[in-house]
DRENDO-1510 file (C-alpha; in Angstrom, 1 decimal, always signed):
<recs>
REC; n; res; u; v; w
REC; 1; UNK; -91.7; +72.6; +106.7 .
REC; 2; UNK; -94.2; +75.7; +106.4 .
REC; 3; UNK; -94.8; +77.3; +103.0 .
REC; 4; UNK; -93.2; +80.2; +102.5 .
REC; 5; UNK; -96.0; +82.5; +101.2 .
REC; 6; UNK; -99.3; +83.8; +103.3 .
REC; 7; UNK; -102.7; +81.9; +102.7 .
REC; 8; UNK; -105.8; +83.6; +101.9 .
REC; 9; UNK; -109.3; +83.3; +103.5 .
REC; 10; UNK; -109.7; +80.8; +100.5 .
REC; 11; UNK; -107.4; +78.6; +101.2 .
REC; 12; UNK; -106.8; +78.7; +105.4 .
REC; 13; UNK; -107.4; +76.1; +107.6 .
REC; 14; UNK; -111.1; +76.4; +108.9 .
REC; 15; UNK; -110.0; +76.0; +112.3 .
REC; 16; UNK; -112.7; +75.3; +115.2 .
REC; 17; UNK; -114.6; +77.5; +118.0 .
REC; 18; UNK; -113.3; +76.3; +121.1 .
REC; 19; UNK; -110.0; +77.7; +122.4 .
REC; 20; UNK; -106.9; +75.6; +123.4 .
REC; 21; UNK; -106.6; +74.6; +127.0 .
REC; 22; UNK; -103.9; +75.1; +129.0 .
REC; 23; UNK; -102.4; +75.1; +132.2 .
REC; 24; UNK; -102.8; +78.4; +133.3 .
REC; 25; UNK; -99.3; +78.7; +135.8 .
REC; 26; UNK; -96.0; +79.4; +134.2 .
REC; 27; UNK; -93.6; +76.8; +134.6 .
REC; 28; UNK; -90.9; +78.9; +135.8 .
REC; 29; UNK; -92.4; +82.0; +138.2 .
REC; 30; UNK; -95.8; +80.6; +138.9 .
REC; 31; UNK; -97.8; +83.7; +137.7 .
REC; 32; UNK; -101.0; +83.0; +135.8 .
REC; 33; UNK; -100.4; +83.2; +132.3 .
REC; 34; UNK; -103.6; +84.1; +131.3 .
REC; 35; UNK; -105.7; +87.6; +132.3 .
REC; 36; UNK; -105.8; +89.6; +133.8 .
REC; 37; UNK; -102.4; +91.1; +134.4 .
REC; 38; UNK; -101.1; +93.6; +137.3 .
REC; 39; UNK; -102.5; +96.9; +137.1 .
REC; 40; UNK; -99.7; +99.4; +135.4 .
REC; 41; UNK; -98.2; +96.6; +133.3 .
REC; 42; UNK; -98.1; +96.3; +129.6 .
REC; 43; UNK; -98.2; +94.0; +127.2 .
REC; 44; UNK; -96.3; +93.6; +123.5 .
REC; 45; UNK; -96.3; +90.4; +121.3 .
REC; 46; UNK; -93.3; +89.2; +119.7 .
REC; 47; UNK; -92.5; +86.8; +116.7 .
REC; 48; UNK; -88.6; +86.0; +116.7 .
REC; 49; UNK; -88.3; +82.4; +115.1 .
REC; 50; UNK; -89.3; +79.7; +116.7 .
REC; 51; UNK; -91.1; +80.2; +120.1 .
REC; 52; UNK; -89.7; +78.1; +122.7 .
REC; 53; UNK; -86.0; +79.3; +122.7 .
REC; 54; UNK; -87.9; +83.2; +122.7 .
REC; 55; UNK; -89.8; +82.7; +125.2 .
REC; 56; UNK; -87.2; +81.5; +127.4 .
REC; 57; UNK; -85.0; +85.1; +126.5 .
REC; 58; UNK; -88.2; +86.9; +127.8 .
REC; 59; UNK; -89.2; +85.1; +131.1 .
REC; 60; UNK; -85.3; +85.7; +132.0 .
REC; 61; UNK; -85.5; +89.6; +131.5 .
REC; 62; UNK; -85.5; +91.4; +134.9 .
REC; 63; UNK; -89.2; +93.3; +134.6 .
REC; 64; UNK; -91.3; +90.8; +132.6 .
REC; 65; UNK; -93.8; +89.8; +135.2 .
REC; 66; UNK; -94.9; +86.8; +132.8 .
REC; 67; UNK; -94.7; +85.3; +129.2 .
REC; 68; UNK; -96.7; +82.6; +127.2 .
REC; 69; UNK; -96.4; +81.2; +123.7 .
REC; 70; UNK; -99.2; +81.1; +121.0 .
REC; 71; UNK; -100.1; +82.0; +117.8 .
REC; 72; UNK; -101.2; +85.4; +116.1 .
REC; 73; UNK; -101.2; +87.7; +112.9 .
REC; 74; UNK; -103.3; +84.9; +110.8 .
REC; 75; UNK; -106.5; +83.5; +109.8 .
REC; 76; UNK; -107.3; +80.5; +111.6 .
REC; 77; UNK; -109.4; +80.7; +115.0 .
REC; 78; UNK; -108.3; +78.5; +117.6 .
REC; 79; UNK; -104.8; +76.5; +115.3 .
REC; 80; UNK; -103.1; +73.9; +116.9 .
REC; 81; UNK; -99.4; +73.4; +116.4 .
REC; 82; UNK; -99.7; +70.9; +114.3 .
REC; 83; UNK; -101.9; +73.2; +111.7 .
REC; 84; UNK; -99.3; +76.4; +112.1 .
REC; 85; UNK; -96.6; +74.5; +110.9 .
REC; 86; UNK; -98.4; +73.7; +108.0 .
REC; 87; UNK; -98.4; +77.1; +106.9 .
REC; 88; UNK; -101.8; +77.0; +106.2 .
REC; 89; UNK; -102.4; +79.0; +109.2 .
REC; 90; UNK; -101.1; +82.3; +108.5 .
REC; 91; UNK; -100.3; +82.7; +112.2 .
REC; 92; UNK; -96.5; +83.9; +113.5 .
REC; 93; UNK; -95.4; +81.7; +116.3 .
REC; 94; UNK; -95.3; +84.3; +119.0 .
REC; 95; UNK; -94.7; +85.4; +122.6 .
REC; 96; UNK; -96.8; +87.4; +124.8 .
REC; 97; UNK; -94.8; +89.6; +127.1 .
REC; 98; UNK; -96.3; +91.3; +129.9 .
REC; 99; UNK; -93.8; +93.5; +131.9 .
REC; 100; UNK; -93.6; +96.7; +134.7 .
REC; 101; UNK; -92.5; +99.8; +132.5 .
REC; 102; UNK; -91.4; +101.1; +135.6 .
REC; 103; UNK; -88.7; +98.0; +135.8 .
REC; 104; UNK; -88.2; +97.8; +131.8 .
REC; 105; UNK; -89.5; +100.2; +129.3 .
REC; 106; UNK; -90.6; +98.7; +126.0 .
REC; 107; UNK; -87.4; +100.2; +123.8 .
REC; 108; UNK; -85.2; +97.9; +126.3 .
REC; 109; UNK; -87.5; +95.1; +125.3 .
REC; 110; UNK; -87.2; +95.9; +122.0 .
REC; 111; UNK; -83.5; +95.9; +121.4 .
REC; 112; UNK; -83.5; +92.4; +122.9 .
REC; 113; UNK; -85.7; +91.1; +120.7 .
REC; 114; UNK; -84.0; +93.0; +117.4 .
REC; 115; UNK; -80.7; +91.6; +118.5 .
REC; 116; UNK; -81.8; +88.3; +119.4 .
REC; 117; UNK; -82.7; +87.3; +115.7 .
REC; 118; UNK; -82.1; +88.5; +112.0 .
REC; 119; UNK; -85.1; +90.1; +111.4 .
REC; 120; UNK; -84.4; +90.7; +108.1 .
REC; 121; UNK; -84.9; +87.4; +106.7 .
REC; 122; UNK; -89.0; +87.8; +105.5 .
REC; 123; UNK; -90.9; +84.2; +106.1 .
REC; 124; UNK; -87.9; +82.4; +107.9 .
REC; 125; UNK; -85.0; +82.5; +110.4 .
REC; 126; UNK; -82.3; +80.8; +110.2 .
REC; 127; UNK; -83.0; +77.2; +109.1 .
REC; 128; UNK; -86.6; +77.5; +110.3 .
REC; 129; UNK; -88.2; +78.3; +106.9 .
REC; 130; UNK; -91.9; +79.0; +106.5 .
REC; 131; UNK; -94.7; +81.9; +107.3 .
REC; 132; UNK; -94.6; +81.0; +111.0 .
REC; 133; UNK; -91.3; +81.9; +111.7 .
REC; 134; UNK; -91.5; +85.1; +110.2 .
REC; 135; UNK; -90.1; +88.5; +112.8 .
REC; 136; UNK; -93.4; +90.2; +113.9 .
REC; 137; UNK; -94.1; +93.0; +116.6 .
REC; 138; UNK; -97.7; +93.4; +117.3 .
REC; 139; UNK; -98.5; +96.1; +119.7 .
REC; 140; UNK; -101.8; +96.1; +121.9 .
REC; 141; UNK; -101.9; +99.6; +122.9 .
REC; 142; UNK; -101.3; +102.7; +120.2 .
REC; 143; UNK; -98.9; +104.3; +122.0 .
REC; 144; UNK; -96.6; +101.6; +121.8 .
REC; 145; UNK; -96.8; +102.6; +117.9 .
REC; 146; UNK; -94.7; +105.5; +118.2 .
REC; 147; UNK; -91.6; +103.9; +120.0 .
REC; 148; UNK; -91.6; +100.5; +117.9 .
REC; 149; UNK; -91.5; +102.8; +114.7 .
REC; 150; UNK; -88.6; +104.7; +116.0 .
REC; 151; UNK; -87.0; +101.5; +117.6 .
REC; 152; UNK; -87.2; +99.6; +113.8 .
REC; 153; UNK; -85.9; +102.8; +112.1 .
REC; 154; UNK; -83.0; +102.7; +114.4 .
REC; 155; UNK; -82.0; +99.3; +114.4 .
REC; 156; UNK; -82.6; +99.6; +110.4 .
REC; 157; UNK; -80.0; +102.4; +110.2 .
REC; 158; UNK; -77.7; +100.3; +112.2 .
REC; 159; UNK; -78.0; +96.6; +109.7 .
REC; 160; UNK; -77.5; +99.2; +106.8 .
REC; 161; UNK; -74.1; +100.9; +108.1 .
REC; 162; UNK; -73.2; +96.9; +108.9 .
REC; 163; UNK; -74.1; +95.6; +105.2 .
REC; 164; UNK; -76.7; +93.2; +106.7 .
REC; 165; UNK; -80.3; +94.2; +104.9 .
REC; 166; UNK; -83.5; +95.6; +105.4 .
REC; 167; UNK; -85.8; +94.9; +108.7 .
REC; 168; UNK; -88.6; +92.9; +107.4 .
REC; 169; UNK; -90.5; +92.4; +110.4 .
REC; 170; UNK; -94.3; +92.8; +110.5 .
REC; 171; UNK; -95.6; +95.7; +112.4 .
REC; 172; UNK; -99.0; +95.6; +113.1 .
REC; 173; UNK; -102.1; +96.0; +116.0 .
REC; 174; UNK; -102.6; +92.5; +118.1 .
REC; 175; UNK; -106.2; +91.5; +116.8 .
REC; 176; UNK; -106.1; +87.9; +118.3 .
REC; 177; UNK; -103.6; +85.6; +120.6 .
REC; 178; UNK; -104.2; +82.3; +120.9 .
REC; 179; UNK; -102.6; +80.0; +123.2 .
REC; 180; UNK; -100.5; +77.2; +122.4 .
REC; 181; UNK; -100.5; +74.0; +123.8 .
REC; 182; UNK; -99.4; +73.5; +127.1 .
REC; 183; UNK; -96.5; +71.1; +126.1 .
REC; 184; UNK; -95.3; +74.5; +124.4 .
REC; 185; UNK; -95.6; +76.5; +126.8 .
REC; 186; UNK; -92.1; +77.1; +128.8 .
REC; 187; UNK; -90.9; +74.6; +126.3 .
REC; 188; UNK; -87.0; +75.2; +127.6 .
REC; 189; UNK; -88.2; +75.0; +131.3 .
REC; 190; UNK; -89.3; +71.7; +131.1 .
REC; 191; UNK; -87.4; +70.7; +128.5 .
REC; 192; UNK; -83.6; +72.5; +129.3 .
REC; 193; UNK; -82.0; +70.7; +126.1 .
REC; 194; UNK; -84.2; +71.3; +123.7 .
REC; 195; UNK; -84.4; +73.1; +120.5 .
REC; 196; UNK; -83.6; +76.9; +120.4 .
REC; 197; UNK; -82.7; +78.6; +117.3 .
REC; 198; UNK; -82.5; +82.4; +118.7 .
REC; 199; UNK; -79.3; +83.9; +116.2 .
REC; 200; UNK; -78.9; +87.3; +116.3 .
REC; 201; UNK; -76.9; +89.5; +113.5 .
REC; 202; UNK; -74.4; +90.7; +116.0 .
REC; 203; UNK; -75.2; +94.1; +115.2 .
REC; 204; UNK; -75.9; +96.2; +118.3 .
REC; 205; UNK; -79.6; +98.1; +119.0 .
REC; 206; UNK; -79.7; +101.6; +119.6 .
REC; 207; UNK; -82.3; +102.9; +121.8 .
REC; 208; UNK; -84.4; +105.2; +120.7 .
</recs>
């Protein structure tokens, strides 16, 4: 189980330099996973509770031309598994979403993922307790800043009028993704009765 508070550059795993490999085709569409991406498309990372049950809600969503798990928002270059769930990490289990704003825009992405977990739970969801399983939006281009902002304070106003709390999720630039293993990757595709923990509050998104 992952600790519950974020390490420091003291005490985070030293990592290593070489990047995890992985196999680069999605299980399900049989797109590259990696870069680069279809001109026009966008891309926004997501941290909703464990990964393999998120990914999964993303790869089904008309307009996302791929997805891909990994790990982001920490210290540690290059973590395994393995050292994210120690919570020595720092990193969010994550998913990278690349989609077609012309098919989806990014507030319709966004009210999926704020009603597909309780993101006001701080470093847990559900009975997944620990740093990595903490709600995160990391955006990759500035101008996604503006609609996440008003996306959060919407779905904010809506959890207060329901008595449910306050968002907690982390909203901040992508610095670094880092792929997870390949055995992670489209976890529920190869996997169809596995683990997924996705709970949402039942309270309903606003766009904005």
């Amino acid at each position: 189980m992952g600790l519950s508070t974020m390490p420091t550059a003291e005490t985070a795993l030293p990592g290593r330099d070489t990047s995890m490999p992985v196999v680069t085709e999605h299980h399900v569409n049989e797109r590259s996973i990696v870069p680069p991406y279809p001109s026009g498309h966008e891309e926004i990372v997501l941290g909703l509770g464990c990964f393999w049950g998120a990914e999964r809600l993303f790869w089904q969503t008309p307009g996302v031309w791929v997805t891909a798990v990994g790990y982001a928002g920490g210290l540690t270059p290059n973590p395994t598994y393995k050292e994210v769930c120690s919570g020595r990490t720092g990193h969010a289990e994550v998913v990278r979403v690349v989609f077609d704003p012309t098919v989806i825009g990014l507030p319709e992405l966004l009210r999926i993922f704020w009603e597909s977990h309780d993101p006001t739970q701080g470093m847990r969801q559900g009975n997944d307790v620990g740093t990595q399983y903490r709600s995160v939006i990391y955006y990759t281009d500035a101008h996604q800043l503006e609609k996440i902002k008003a996306s959060a304070l919407e779905y904010e106003r809506a959890l207060d009028q329901a008595g449910v709390g306050k968002v907690t999720t982390e909203i901040k630039p992508l610095e670094t993704f880092y792929f997870a293993e390949t055995d992670h990757q489209q976890y529920l595709s190869k996997n169809p009765a596995g683990y997924c923990g996705l709970k949402g509050t039942g309270v309903s998104c606003p766009i904005a």
